[in-house]
N, CA, C and O atoms as a DFTB+ gen file, in Angstrom:
236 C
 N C O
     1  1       0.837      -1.178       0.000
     2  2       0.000       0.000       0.000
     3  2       0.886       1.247       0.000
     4  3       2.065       1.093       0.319
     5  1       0.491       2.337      -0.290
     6  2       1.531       3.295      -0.586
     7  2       0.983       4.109       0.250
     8  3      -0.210       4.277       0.502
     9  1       2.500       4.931       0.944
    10  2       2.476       5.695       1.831
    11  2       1.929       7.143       1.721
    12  3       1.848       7.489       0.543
    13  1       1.506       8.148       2.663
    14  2       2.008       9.546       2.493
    15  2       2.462       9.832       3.357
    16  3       2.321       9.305       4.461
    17  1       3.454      11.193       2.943
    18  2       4.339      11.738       4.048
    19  2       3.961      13.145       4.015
    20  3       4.228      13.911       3.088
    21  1       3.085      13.553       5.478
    22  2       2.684      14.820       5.537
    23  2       3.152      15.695       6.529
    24  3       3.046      15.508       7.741
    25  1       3.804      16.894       5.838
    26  2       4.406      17.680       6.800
    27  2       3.350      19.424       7.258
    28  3       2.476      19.893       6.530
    29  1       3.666      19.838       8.182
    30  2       3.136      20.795       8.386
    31  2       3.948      21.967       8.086
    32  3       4.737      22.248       8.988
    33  1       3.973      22.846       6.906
    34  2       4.157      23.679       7.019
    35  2       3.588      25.389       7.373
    36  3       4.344      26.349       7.228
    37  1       2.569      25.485       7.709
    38  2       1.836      26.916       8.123
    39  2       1.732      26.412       9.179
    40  3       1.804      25.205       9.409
    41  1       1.431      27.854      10.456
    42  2       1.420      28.057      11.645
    43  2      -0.357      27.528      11.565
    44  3      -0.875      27.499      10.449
    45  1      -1.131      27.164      12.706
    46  2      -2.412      26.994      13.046
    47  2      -2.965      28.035      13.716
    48  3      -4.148      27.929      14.042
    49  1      -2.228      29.242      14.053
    50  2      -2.756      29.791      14.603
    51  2      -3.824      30.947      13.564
    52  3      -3.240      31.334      12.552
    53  1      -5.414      31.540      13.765
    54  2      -5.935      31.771      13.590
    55  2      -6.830      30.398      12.530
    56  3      -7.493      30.634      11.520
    57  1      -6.629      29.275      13.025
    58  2      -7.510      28.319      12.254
    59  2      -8.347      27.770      13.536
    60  3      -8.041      27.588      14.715
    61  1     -10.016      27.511      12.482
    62  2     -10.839      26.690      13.642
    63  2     -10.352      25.790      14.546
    64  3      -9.128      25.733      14.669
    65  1     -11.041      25.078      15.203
    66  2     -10.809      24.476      16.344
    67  2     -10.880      22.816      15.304
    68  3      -9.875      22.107      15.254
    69  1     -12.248      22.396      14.528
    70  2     -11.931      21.110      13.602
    71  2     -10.603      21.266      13.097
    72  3      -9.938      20.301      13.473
    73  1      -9.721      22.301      12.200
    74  2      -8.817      22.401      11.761
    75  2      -7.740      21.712      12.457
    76  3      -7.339      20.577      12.203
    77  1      -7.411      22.312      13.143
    78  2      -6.190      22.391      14.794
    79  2      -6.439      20.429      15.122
    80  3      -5.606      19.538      14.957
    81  1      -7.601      20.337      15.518
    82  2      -8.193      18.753      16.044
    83  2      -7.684      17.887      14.919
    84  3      -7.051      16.878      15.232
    85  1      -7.978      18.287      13.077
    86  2      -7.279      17.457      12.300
    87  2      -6.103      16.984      12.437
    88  3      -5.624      15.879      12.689
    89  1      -5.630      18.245      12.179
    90  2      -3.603      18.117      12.541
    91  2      -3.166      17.562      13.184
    92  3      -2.188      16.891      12.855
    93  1      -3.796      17.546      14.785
    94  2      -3.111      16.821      16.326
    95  2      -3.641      15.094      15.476
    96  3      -2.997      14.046      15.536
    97  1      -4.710      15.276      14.896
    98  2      -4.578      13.509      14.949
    99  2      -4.224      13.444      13.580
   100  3      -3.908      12.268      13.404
   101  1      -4.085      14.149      12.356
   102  2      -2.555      13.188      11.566
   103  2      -1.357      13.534      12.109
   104  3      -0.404      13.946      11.448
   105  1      -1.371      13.364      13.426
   106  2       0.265      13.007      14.102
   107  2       1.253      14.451      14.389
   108  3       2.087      14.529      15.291
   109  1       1.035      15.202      13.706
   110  2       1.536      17.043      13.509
   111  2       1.439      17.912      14.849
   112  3       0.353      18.153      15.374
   113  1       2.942      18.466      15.477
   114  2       2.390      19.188      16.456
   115  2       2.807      20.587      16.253
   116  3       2.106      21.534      16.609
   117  1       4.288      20.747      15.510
   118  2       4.952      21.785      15.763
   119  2       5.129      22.199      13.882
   120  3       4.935      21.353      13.009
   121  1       5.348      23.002      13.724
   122  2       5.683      23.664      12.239
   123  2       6.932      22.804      12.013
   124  3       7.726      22.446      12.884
   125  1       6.991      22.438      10.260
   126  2       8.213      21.107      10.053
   127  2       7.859      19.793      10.400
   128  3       8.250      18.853       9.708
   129  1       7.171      19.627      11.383
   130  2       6.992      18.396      12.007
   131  2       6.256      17.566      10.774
   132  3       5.665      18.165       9.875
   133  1       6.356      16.135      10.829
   134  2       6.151      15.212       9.381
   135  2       5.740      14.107       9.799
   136  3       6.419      13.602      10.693
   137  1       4.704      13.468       9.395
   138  2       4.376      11.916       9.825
   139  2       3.874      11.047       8.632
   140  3       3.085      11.544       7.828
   141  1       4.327       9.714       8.488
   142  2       3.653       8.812       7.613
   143  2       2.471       8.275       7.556
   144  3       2.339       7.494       8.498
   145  1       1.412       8.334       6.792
   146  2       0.203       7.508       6.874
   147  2       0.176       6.634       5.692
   148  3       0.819       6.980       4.702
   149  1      -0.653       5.288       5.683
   150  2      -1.060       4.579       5.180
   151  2      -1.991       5.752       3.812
   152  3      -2.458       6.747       4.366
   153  1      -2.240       5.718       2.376
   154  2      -2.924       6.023       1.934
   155  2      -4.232       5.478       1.707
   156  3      -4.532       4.639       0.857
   157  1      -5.073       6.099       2.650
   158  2      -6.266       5.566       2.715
   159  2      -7.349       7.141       2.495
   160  3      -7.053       8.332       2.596
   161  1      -9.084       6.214       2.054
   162  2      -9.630       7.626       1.773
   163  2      -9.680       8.608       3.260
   164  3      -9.536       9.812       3.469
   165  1      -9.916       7.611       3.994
   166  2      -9.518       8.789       5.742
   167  2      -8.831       9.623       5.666
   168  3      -9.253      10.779       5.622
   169  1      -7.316       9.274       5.619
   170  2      -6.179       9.843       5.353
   171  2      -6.744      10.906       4.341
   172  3      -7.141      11.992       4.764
   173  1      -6.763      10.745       3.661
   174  2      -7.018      11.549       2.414
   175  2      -7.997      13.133       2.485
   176  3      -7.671      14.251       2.085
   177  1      -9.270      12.673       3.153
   178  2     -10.220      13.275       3.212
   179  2      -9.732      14.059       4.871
   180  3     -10.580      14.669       5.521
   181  1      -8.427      13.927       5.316
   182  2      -8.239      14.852       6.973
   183  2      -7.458      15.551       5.670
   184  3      -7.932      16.670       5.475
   185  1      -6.564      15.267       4.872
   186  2      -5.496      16.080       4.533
   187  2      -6.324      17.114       3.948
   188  3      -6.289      18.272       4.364
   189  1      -7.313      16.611       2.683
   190  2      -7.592      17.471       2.112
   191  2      -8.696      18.932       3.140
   192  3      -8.907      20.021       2.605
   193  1      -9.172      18.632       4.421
   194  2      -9.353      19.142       5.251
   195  2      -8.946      20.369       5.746
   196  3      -9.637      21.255       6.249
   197  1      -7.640      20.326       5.534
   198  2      -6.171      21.064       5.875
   199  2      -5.274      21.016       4.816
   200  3      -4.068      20.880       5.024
   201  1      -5.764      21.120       3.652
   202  2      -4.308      20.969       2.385
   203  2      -3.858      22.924       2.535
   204  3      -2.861      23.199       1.869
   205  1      -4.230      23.643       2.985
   206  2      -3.529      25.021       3.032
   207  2      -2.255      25.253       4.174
   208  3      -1.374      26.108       4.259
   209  1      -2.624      24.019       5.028
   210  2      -1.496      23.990       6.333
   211  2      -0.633      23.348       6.046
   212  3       0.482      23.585       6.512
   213  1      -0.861      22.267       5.139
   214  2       0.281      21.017       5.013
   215  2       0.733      20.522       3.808
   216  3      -0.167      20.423       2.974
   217  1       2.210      20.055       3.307
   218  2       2.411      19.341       2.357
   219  2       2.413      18.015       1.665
   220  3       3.500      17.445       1.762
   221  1       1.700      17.509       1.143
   222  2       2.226      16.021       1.145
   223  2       2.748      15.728      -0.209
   224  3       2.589      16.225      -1.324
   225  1       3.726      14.316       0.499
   226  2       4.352      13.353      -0.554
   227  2       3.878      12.358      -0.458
   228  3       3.465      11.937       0.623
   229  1       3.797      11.646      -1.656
   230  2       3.791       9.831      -1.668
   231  2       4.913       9.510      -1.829
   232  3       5.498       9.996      -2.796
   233  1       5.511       8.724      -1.086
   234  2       6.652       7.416      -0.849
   235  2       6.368       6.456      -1.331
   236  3       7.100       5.472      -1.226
């Protein structure tokens, strides 16, 4: 199954509270900070949630 690797690059501050709640659970705490997920539509549908905060790669 193929990976993604999502990093946070924008600050959270002035984003909703769902926003902020996405991030803490794909794994993200601090700006830079990067975690692997399984590509799944979950996965998929938090990122695209938050695609203005964060970058992703597939591995």
């Amino acid at each position: 199954m193929a990976k993604l690797k999502v990093t946070l690059v924008k600050s959270m501050i002035g984003s909703s509270e769902t926003q902020r709640a996405t991030v803490k659970t794909l794994g993200l705490n601090k700006l830079n900070s990067t975690s692997e997920h399984n590509d799944t539509p979950q996965i998929r549908g938090m990122v695209r949630k938050v695609e203005h905060l964060v970058k992703v790669e597939e591995v």
